[in-house]
C-alpha positions in Angstrom: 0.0 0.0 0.0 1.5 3.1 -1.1 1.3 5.7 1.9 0.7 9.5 0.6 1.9 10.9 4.0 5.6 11.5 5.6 5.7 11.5 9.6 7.5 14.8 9.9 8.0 16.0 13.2 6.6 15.8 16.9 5.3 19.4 18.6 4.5 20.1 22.7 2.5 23.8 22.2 1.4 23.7 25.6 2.8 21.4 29.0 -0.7 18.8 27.9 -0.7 19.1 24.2 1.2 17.0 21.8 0.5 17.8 17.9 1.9 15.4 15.0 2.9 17.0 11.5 1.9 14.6 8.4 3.1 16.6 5.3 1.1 14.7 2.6 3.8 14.8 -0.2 1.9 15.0 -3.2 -0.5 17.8 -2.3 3.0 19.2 -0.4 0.2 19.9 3.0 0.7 19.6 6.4 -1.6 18.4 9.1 -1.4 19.2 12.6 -3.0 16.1 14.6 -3.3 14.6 17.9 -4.3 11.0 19.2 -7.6 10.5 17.6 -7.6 12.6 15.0 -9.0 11.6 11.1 -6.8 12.6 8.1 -7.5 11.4 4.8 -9.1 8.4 6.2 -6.4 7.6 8.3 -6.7 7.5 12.1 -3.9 8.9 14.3 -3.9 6.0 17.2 -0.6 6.3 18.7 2.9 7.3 18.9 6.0 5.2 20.7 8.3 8.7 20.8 11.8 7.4 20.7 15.6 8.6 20.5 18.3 5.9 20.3 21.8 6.9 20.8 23.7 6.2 17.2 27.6 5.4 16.3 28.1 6.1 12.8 31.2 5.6 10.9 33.3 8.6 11.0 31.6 10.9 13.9 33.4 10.2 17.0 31.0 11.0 19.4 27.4 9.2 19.5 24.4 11.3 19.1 20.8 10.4 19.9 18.5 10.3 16.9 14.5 10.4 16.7 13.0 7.2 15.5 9.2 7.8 17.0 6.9 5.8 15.3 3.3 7.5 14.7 0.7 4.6 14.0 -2.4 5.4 12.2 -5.5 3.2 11.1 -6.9 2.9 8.4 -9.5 -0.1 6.6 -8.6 -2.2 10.2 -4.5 -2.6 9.3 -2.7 -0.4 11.6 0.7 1.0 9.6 3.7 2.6 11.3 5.3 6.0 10.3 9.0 6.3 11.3 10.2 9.9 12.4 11.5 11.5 9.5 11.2 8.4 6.8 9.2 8.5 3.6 6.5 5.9 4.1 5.4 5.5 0.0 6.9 1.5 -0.6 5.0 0.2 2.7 6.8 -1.7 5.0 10.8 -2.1 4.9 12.8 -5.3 5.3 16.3 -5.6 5.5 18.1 -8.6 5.1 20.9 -9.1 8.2 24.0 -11.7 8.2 25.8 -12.6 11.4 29.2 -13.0 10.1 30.5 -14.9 12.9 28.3 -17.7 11.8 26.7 -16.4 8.1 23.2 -16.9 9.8 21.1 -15.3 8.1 18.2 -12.9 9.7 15.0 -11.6 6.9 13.6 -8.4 9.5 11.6 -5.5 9.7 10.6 -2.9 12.3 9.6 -4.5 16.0 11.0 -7.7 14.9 13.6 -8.8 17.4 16.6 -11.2 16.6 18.7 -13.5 19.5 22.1 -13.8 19.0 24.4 -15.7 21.7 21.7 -15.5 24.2 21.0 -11.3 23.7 17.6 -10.3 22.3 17.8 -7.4 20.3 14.7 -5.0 18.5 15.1 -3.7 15.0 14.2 -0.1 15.8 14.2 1.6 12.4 15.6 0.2 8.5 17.1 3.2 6.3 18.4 2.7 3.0 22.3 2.1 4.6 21.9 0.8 7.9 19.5 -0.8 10.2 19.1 0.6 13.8 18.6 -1.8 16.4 18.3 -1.9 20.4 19.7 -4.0 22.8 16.4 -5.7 24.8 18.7 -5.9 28.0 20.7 -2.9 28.1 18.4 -0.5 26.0 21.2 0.7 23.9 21.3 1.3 20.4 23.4 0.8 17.9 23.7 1.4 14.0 24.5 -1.2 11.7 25.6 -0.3 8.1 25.6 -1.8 5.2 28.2 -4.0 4.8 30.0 -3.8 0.7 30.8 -7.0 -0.3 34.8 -6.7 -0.5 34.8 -6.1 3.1 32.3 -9.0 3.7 34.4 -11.5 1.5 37.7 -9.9 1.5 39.3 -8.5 -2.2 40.1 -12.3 -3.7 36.7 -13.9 -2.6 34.5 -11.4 -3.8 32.6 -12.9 -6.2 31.9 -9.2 -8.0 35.6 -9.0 -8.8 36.6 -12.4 -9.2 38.2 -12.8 -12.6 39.0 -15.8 -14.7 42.9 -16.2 -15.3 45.3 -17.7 -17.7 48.1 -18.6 -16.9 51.5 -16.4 -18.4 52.3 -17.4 -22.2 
């Protein structure tokens, strides 16, 4: 199901009073809307606000990064809006590989993965990198896409394995 809106940011007005921007990206609108609310047919039921502290490559210091999740309703299937994530190819799945083992793990958001006895949540998938949380500890941690030289190494990559001959 293509999605027309884009969960765009989270707004406290007043001490009681949450608000929820939708910016509908075709019409380029944005809705203001609270718990309850009716947009396009869509019902605003919830929001899990969220920020996970993230390690990417080449910032040395963590920072903590919004991935609330706005649910709305609509025709009985609940769907999730990340914080800041275009929402118009429905749900995203990564696929994850434990190199230690080459287990392989097919996942999307909520779904939690055990590896060596630790339970962890897949927070949020983005085109690079899949945030997940530790179920135990509660921290977070980003983990990027992984190119297949330094998965396999230069001579067992199969993208740049070559056929030889030997020296005439």
């Amino acid at each position: 199901m293509s999605l027309p809106f884009s969960f765009q940011s989270i707004q406290h007005p007043t001490t009681n009073e949450v608000l929820y921007v939708l910016k509908n990206k075709k019409a380029q609108r944005d809705y203001y809307v609270k718990i309850g609310d009716k947009v396009e047919g869509y019902e605003i039921i919830g929001c899990e606000e969220k920020k996970v502290e993230v390690r990417k490559a080449g910032i040395s210091t963590p920072f903590l990064e919004d991935v609330s999740i706005l649910k709305l309703r609509k025709d009985g299937k609940i769907i999730s809006l990340t914080f800041g994530q275009d929402a118009g190819q429905g749900e995203m799945a990564a696929e994850l590989v434990y190199l230690i083992d080459n287990s392989k793990y097919r996942v999307k958001v909520n779904d939690t993965i055990t590896l060596k006895n630790n339970i962890y949540k897949i927070v949020d998938i983005q085109k690079d990198a899949v945030v997940i949380s530790d179920n135990l500890t509660g921290k977070s941690a980003s983990l990027n896409k992984v190119s297949e030289t330094d998965r396999y190494g230069e001579a067992e990559n199969p993208e740049t394995k070559r056929a030889t001959t030997p020296a005439e």
